[in-house]
Residue frames as a rotation matrix with the C-alpha (Angstrom) as fourth column:
UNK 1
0.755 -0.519 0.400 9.84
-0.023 -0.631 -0.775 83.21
0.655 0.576 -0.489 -114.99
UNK 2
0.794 -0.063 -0.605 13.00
0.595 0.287 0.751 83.09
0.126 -0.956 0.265 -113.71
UNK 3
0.744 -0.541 0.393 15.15
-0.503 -0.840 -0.203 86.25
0.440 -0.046 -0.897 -112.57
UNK 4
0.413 -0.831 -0.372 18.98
0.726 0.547 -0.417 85.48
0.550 -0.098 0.829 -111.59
UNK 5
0.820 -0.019 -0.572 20.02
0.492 -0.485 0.723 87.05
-0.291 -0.874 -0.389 -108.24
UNK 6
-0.029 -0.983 -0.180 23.43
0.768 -0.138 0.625 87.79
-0.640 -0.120 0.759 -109.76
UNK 7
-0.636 0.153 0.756 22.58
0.604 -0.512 0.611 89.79
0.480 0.846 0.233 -113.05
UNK 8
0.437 0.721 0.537 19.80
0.549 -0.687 0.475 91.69
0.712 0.087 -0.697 -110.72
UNK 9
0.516 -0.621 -0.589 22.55
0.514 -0.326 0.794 92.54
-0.685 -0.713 0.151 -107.74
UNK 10
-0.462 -0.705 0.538 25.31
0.877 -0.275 0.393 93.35
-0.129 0.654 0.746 -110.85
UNK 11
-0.145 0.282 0.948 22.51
0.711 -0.637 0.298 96.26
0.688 0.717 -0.108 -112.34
UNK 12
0.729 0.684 -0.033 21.44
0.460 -0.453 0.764 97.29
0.508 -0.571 -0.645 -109.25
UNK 13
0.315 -0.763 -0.564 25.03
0.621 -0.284 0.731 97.77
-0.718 -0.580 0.384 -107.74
UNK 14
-0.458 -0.232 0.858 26.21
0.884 -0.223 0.411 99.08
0.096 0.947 0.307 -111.31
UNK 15
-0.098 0.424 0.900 23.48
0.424 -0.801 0.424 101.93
0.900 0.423 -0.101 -111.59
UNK 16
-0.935 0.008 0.354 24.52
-0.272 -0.657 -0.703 103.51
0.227 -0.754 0.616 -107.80
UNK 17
0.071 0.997 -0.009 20.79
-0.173 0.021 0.985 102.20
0.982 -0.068 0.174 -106.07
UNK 18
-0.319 -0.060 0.946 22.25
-0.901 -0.291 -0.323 101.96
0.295 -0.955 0.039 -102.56
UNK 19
0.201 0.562 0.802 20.20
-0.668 0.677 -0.307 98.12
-0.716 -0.474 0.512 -102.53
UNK 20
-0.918 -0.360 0.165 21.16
-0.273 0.877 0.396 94.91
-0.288 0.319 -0.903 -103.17
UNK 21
-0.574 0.728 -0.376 18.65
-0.615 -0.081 0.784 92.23
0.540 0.681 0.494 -105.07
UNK 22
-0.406 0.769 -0.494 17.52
0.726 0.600 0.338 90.56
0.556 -0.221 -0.801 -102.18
UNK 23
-0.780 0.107 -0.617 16.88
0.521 -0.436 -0.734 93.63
-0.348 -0.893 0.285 -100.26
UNK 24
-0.559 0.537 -0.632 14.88
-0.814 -0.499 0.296 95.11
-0.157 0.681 0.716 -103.09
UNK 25
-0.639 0.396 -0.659 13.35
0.127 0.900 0.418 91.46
0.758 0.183 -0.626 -103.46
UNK 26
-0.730 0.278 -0.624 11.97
0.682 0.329 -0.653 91.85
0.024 -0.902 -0.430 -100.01
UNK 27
-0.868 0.204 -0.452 10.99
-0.029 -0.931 -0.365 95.05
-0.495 -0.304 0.814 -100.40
UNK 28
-0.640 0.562 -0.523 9.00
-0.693 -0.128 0.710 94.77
0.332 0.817 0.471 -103.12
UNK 29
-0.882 0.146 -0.448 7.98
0.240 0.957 -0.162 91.39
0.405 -0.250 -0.879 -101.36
UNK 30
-0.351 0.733 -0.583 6.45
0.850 -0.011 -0.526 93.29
-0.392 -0.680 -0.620 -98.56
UNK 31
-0.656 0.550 -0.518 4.40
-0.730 -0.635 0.250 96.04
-0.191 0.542 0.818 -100.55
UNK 32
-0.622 0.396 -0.676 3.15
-0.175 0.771 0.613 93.30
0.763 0.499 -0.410 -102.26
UNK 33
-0.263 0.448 -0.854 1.44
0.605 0.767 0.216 91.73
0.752 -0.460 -0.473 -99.33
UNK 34
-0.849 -0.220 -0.481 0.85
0.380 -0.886 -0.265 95.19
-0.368 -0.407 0.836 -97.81
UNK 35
-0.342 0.373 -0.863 -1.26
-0.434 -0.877 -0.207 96.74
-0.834 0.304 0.461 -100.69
UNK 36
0.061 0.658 0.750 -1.82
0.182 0.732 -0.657 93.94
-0.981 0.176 -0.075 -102.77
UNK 37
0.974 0.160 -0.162 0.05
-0.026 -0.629 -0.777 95.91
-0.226 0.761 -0.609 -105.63
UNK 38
0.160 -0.976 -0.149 3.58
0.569 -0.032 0.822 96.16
-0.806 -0.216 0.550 -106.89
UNK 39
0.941 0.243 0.234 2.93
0.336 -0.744 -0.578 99.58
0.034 0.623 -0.782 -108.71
UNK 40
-0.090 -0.950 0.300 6.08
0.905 -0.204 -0.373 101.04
0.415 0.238 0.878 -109.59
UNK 41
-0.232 -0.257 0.938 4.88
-0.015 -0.963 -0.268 104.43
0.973 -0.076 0.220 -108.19
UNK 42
0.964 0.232 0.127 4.98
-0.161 0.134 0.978 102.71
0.210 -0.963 0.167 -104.59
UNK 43
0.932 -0.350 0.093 8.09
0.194 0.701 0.687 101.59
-0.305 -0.622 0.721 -105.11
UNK 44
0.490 -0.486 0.724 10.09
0.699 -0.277 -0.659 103.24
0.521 0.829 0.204 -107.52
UNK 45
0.484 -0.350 0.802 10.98
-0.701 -0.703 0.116 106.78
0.523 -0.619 -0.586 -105.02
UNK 46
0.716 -0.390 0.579 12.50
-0.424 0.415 0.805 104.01
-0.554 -0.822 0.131 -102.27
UNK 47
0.432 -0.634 0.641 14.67
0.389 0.773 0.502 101.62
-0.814 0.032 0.581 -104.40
UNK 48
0.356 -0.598 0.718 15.64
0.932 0.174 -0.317 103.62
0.064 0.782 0.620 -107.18
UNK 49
0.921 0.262 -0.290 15.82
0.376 -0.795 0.477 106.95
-0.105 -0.548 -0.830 -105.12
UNK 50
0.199 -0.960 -0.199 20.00
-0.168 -0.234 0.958 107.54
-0.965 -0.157 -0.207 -105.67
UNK 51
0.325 0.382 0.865 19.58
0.782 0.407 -0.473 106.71
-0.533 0.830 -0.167 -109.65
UNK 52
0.174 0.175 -0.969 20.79
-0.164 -0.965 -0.204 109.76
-0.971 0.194 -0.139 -111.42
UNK 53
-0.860 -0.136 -0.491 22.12
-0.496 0.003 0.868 108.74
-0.116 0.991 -0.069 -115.17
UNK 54
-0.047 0.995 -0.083 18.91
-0.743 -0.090 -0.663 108.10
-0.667 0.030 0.744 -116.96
UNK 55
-0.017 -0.421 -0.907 19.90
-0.805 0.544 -0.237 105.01
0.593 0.726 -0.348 -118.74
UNK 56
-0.955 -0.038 -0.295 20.78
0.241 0.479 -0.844 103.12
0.173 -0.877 -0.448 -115.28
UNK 57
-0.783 0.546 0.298 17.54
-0.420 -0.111 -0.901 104.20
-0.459 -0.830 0.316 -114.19
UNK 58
0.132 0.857 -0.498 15.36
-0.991 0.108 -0.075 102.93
-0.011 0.504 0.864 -117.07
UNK 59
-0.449 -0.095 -0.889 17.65
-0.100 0.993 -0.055 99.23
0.888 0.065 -0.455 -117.13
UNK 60
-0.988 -0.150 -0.037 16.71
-0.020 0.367 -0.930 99.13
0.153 -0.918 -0.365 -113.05
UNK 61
-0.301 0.954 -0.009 13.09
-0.686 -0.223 -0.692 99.99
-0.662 -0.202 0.721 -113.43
UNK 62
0.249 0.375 -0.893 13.04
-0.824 0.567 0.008 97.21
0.509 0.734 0.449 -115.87
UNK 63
-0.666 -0.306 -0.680 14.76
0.122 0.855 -0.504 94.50
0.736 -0.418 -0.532 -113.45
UNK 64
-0.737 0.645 0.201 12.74
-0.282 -0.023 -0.959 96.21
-0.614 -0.764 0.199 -110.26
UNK 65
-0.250 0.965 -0.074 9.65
-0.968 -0.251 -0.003 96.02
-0.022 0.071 0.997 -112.56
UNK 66
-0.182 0.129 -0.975 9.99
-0.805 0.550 0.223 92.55
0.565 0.825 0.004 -113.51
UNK 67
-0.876 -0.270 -0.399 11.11
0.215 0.522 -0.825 91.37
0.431 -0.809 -0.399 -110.65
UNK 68
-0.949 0.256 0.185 7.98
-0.155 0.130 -0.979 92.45
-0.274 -0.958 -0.083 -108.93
UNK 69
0.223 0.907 -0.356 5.19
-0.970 0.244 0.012 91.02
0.098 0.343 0.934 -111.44
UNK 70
-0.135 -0.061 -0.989 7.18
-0.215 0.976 -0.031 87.71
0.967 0.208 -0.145 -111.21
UNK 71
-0.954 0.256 0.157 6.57
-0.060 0.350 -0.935 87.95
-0.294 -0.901 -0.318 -106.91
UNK 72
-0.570 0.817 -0.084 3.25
-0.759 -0.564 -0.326 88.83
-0.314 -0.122 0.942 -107.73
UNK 73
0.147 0.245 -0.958 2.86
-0.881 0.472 -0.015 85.95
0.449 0.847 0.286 -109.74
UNK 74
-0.447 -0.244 -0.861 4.45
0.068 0.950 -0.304 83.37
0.892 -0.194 -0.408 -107.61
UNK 75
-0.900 0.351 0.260 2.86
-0.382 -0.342 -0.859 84.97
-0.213 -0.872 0.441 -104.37
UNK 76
-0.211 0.968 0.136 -0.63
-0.809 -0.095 -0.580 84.17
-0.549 -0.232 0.803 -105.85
UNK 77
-0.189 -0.098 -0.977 0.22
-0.551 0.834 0.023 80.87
0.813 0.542 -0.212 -107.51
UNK 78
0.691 0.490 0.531 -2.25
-0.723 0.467 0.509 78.33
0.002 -0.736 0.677 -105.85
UNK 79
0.885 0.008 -0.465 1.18
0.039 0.995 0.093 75.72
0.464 -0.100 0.880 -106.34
UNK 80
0.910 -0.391 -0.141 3.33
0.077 -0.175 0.982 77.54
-0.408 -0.904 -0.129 -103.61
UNK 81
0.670 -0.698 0.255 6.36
0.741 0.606 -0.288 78.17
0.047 0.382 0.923 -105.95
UNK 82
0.858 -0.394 0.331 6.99
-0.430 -0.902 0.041 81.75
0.283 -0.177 -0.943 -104.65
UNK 83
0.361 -0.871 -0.332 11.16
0.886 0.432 -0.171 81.51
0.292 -0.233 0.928 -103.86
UNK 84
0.481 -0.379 -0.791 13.36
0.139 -0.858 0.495 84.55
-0.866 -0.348 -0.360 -102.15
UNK 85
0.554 -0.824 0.116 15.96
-0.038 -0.164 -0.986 86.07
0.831 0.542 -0.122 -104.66
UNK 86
0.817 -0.540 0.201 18.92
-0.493 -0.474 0.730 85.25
-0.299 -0.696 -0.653 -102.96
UNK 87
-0.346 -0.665 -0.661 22.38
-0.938 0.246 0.243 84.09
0.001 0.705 -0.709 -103.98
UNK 88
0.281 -0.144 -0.949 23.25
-0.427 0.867 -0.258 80.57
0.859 0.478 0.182 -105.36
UNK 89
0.943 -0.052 -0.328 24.53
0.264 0.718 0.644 77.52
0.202 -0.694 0.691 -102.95
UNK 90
0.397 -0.896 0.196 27.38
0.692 0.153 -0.705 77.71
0.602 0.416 0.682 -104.46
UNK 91
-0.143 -0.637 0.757 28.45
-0.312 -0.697 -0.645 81.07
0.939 -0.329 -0.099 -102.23
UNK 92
-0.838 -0.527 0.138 29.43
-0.046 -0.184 -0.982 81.30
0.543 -0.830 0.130 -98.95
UNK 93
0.061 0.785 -0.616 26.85
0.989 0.037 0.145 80.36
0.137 -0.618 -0.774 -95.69
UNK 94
-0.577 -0.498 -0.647 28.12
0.608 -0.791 0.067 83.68
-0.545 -0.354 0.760 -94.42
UNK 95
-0.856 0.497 -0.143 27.17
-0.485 -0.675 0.557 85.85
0.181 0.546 0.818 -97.63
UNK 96
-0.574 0.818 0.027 23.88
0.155 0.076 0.985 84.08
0.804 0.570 -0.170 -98.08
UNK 97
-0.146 0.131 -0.981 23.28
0.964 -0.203 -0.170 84.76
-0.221 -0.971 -0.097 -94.00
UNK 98
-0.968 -0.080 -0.240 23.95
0.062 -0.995 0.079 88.39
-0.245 0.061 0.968 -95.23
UNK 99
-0.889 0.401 -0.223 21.61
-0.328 -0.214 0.920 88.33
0.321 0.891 0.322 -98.04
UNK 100
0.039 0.943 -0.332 18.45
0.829 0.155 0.537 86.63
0.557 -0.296 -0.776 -95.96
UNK 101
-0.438 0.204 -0.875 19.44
0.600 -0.658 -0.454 89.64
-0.669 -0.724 0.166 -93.07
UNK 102
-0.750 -0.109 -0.652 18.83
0.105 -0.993 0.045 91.82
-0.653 -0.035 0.757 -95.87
UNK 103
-0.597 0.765 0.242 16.20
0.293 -0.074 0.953 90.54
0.747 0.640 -0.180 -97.96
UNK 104
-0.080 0.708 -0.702 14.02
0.991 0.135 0.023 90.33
0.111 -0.693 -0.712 -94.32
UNK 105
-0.374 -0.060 -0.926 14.95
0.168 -0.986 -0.004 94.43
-0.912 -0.157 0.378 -93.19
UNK 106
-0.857 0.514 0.022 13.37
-0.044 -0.115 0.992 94.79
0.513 0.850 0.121 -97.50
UNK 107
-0.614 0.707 -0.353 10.54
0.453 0.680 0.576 92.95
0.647 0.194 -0.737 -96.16
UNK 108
-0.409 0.183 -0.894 9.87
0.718 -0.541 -0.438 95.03
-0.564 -0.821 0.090 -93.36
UNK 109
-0.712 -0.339 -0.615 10.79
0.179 -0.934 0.308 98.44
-0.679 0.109 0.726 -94.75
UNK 110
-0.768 0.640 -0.008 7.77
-0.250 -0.288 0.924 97.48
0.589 0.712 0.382 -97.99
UNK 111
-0.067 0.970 -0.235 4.81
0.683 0.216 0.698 96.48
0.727 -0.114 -0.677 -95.75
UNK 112
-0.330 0.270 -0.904 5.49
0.630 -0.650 -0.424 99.60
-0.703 -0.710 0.044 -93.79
UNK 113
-0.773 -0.416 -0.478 5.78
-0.128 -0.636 0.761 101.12
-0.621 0.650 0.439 -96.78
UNK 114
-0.981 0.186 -0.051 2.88
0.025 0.386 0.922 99.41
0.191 0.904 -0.383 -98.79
UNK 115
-0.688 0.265 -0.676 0.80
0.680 0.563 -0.471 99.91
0.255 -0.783 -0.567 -96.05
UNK 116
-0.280 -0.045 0.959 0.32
0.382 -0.921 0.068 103.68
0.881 0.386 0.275 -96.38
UNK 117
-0.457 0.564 0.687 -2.06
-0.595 -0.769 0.235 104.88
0.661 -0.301 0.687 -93.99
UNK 118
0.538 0.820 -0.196 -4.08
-0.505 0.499 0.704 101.40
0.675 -0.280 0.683 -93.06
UNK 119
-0.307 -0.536 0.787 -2.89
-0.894 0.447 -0.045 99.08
-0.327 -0.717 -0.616 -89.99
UNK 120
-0.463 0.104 -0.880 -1.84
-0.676 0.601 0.426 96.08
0.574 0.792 -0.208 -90.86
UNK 121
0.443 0.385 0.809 -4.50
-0.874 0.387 0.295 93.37
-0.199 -0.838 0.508 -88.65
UNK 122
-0.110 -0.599 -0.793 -1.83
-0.864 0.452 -0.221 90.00
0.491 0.661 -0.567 -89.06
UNK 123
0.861 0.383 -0.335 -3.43
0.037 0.610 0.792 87.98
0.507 -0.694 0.511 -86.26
UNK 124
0.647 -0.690 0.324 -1.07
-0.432 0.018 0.901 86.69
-0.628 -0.723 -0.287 -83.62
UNK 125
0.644 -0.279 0.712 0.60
0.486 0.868 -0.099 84.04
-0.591 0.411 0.695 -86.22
UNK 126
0.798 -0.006 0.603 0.79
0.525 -0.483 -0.701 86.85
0.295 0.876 -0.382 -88.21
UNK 127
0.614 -0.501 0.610 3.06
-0.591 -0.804 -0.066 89.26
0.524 -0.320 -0.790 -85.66
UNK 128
0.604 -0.697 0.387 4.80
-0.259 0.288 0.922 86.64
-0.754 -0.657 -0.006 -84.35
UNK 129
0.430 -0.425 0.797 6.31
0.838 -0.141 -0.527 85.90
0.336 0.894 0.296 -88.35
UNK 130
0.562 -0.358 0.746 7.20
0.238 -0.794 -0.560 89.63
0.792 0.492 -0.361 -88.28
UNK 131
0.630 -0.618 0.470 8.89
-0.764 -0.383 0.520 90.07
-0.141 -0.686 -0.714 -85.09
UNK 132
0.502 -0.657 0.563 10.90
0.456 0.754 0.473 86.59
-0.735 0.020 0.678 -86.02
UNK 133
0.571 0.603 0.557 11.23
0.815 -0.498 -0.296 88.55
0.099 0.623 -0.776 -89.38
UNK 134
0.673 -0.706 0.220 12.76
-0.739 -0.625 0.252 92.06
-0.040 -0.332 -0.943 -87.41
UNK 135
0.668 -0.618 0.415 15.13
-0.354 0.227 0.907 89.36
-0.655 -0.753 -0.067 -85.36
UNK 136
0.572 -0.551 0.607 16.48
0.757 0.639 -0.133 87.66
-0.315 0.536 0.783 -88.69
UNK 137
0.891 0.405 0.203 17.02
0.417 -0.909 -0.015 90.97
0.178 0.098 -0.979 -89.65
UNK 138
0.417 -0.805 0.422 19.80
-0.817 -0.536 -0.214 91.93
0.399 -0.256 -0.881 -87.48
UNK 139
0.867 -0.487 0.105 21.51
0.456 0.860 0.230 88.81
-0.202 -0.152 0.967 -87.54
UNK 140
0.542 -0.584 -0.604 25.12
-0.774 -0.627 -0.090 88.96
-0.326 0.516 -0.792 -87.95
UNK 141
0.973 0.222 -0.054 26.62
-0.227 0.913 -0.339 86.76
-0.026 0.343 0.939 -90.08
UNK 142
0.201 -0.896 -0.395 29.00
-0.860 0.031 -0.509 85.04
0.468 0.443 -0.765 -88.95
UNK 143
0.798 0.582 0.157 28.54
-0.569 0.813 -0.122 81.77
-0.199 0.008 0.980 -89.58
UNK 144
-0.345 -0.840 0.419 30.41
-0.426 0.538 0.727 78.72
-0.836 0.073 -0.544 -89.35
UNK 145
-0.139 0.183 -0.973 30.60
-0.863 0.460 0.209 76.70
0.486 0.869 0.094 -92.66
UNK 146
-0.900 -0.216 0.379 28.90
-0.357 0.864 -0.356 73.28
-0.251 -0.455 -0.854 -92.23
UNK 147
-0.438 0.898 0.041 25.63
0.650 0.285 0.705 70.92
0.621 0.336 -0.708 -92.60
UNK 148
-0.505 0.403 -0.763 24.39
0.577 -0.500 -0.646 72.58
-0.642 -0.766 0.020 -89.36
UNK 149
-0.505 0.056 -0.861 24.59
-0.267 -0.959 0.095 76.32
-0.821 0.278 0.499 -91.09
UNK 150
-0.923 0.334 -0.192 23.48
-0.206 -0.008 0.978 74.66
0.325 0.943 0.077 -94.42
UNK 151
-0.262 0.905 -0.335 20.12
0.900 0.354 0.255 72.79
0.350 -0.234 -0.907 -92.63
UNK 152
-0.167 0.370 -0.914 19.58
0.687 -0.621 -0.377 75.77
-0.707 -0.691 -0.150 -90.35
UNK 153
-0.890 -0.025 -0.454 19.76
-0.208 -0.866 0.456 78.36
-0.405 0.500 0.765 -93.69
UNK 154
-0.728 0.678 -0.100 17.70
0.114 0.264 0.958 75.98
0.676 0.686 -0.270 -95.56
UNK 155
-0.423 0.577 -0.699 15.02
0.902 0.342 -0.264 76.00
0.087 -0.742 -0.665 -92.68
UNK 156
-0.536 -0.064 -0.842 15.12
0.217 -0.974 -0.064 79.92
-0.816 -0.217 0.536 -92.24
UNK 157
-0.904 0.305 -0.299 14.28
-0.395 -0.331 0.857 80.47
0.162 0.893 0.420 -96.22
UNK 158
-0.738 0.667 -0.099 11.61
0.450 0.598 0.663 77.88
0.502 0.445 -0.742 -96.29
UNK 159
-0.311 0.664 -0.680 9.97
0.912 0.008 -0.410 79.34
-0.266 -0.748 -0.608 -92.78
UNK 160
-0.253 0.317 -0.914 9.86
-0.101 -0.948 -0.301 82.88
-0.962 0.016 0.272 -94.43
UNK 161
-0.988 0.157 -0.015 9.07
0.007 0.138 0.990 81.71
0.157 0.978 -0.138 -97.82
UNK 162
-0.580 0.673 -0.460 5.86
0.815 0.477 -0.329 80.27
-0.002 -0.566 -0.825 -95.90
UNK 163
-0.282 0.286 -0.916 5.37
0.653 -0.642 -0.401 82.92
-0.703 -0.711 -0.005 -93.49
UNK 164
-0.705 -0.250 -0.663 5.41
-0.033 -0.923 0.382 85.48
-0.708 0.291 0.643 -96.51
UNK 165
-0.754 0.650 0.096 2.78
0.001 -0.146 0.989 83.68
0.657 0.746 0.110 -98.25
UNK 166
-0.188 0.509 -0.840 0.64
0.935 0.355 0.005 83.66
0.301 -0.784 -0.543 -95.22
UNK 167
-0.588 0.016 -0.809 1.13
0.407 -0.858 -0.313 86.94
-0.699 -0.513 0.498 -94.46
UNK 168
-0.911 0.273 -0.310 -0.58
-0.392 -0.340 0.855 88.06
0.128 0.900 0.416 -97.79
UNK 169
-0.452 0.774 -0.444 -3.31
0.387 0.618 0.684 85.42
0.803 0.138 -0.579 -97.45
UNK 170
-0.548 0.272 -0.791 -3.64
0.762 -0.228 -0.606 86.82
-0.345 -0.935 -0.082 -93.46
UNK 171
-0.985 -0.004 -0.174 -3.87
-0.026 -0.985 0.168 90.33
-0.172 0.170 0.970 -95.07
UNK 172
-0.870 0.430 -0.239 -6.07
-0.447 -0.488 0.749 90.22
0.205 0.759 0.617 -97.65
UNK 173
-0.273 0.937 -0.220 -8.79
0.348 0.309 0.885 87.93
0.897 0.165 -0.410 -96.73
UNK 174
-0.405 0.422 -0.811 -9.26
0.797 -0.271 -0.540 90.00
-0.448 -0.865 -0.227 -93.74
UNK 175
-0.893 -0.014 -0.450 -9.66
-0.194 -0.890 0.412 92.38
-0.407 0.455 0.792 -96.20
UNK 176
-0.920 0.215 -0.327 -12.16
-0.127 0.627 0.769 90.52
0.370 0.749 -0.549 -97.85
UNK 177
-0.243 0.679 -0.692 -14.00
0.911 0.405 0.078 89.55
0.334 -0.612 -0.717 -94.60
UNK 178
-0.673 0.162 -0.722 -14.38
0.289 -0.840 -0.459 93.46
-0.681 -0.518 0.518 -93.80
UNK 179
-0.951 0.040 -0.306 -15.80
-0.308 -0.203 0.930 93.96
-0.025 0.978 0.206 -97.48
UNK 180
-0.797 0.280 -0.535 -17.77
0.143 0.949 0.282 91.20
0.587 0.148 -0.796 -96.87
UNK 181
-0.222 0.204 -0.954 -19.24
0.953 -0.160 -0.256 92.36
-0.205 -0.966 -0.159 -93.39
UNK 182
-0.860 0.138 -0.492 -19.63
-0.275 -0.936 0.218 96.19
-0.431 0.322 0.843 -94.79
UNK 183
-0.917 0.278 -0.287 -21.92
-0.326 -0.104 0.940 94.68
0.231 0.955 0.186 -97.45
UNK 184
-0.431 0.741 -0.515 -24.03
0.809 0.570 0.142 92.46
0.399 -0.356 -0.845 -95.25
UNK 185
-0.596 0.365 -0.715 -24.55
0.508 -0.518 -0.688 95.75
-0.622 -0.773 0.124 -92.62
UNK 186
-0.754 0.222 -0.618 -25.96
-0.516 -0.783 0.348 98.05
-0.406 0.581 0.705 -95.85
């Protein structure tokens, strides 16, 4: 299924949500790979939280919802086709620099968030992703235009595309192996 970064940025900016569609992309990213879920009543209070006309808030809960059965979907697709939402080539290095700073701070902000209560155990491979991760974060973007900036973006996306399935896989089959280990001790 594919979702078009512009038409979800347009609704989201449109209905007053305070978050852009890769930052909500991330977000939703990390839940996901947090909690292994991308219930709407984890995520709904955070990204649609400034929402008041009740129209705008049912179209966004229909782009947020969609948008986060189609991660779910590519996140657990054994042929690795998970992709950020972020703009087109076609814009600016600069904006699309923006748009990874903010999809990553998303990405953060849901696996604290998705996390609830439980610590997350990401190995070392795992925290060293997320502290790269924070650092993309607070990039600022200002970037020169060039192949450089284009090779170096394209690198960035691909290494957190990765990293973000990994992190999920890190998660959950530890999750597994505790399950696993619980059952053997009983």
């Amino acid at each position: 299924m594919m979702i078009d970064y512009d038409s979800v940025n347009r609704q989201l900016i449109s209905a007053g949500t305070g978050v852009c569609a890769s930052e909500s992309h991330g977000f939703l990213c990390g839940v996901f790979c947090a909690s292994n879920t991308v219930a709407s009543t984890i995520w709904q209070e955070y990204l649609l939280v400034g929402v008041e006309d009740t129209s705008n808030f049912d179209e966004s809960f229909a782009v947020l919802n969609q948008l986060a059965e189609c991660i779910s979907e590519e996140i657990l697709s054994e042929e690795m086709i998970f992709t950020l939402l972020l703009p087109d080539d076609q814009v600016s290095i600069a904006e699309r620099s923006n748009s990874i700073s903010e999809w990553c701070a998303g990405f953060v902000s849901g696996l604290g968030i998705g996390r609830g209560k439980n610590k997350l155990d990401l190995g070392n491979d795992g925290d060293e992703f997320l502290k790269d991760v924070i650092s993309i974060s607070r990039v600022e973007s200002s970037v020169d235009e060039g192949d450089d900036a284009e090779t170096a973006y394209f690198e960035v996306v691909e290494y957190i595309r990765v990293g973000v399935i990994f992190i999920y896989q890190q998660l959950h089959e530890t999750q597994k192996r505790n399950i696993s280990t619980k059952e053997n001790l009983h």
